[in-house]
Structures are given as C-alpha cells and as structure tokens.
C-alpha positions as CSV (number, residue, x, y, z in Angstrom):
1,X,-75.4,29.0,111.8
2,X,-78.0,30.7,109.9
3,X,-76.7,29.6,106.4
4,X,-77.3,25.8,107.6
5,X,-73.3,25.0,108.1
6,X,-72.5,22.6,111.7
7,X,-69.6,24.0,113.6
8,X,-67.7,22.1,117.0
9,X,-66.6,24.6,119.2
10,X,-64.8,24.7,122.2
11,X,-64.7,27.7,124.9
12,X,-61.7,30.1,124.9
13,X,-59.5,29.7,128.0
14,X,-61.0,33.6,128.7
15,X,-64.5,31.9,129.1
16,X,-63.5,28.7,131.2
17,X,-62.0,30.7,133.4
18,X,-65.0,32.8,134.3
19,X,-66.6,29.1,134.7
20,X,-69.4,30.8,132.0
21,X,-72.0,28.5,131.2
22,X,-73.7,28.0,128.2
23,X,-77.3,26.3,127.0
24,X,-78.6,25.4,123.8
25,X,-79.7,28.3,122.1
26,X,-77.8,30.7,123.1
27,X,-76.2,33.4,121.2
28,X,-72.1,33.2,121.2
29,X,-69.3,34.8,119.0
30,X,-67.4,32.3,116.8
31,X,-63.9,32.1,115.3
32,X,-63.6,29.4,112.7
33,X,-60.4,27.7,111.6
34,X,-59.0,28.7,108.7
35,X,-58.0,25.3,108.3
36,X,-61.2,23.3,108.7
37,X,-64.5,25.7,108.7
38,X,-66.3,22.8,111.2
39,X,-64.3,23.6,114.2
40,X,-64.1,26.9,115.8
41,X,-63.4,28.4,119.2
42,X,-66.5,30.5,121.2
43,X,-64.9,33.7,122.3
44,X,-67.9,35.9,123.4
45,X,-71.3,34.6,124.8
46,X,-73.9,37.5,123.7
47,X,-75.9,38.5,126.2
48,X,-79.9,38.0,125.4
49,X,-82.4,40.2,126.8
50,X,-85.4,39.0,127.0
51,X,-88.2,41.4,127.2
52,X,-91.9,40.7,129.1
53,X,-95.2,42.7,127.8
C-alpha cells in the first residue's frame, strides 16, 4: 500500500469464479477487515493500460 502498511488478501468468490489471475504488481481494489487492518479481501483487479511511444 502506498502508506507502507502489508495486507493478506484473498480473492472474492466473484473473481475465482471468472478463474482471474493475478501477478505481482498489479493494481486491485481492497476491502480491509474492520477487525484486523492486515487481512482484506481483493474485489476488483484494475485494469492497467500500458501505453507504447
């Protein structure tokens, strides 16, 4: 995260389910746990365009 903090997530049954895969760097959308702010659940993967000059 950008403020330094280490998260475990897990994918959202939405995501397994569309077999999305993810690699190291990628951008995804997070939801924490209220409960414990170092395990969350990735609900969205953001989409990265990547542009050639």
């Amino acid at each position: 995260m950008p403020n330094g903090h280490h998260i475990v997530a897990h994918l959202a049954s939405k995501l397994r389910l569309a077999f999305v895969k993810l690699d190291i760097g990628d951008r995804v959308k997070v939801t924490m746990s209220p409960f414990d702010l170092s395990k969350g659940t990735i609900i969205e993967h953001i989409a990265s365009w990547k542009h050639e000059s």
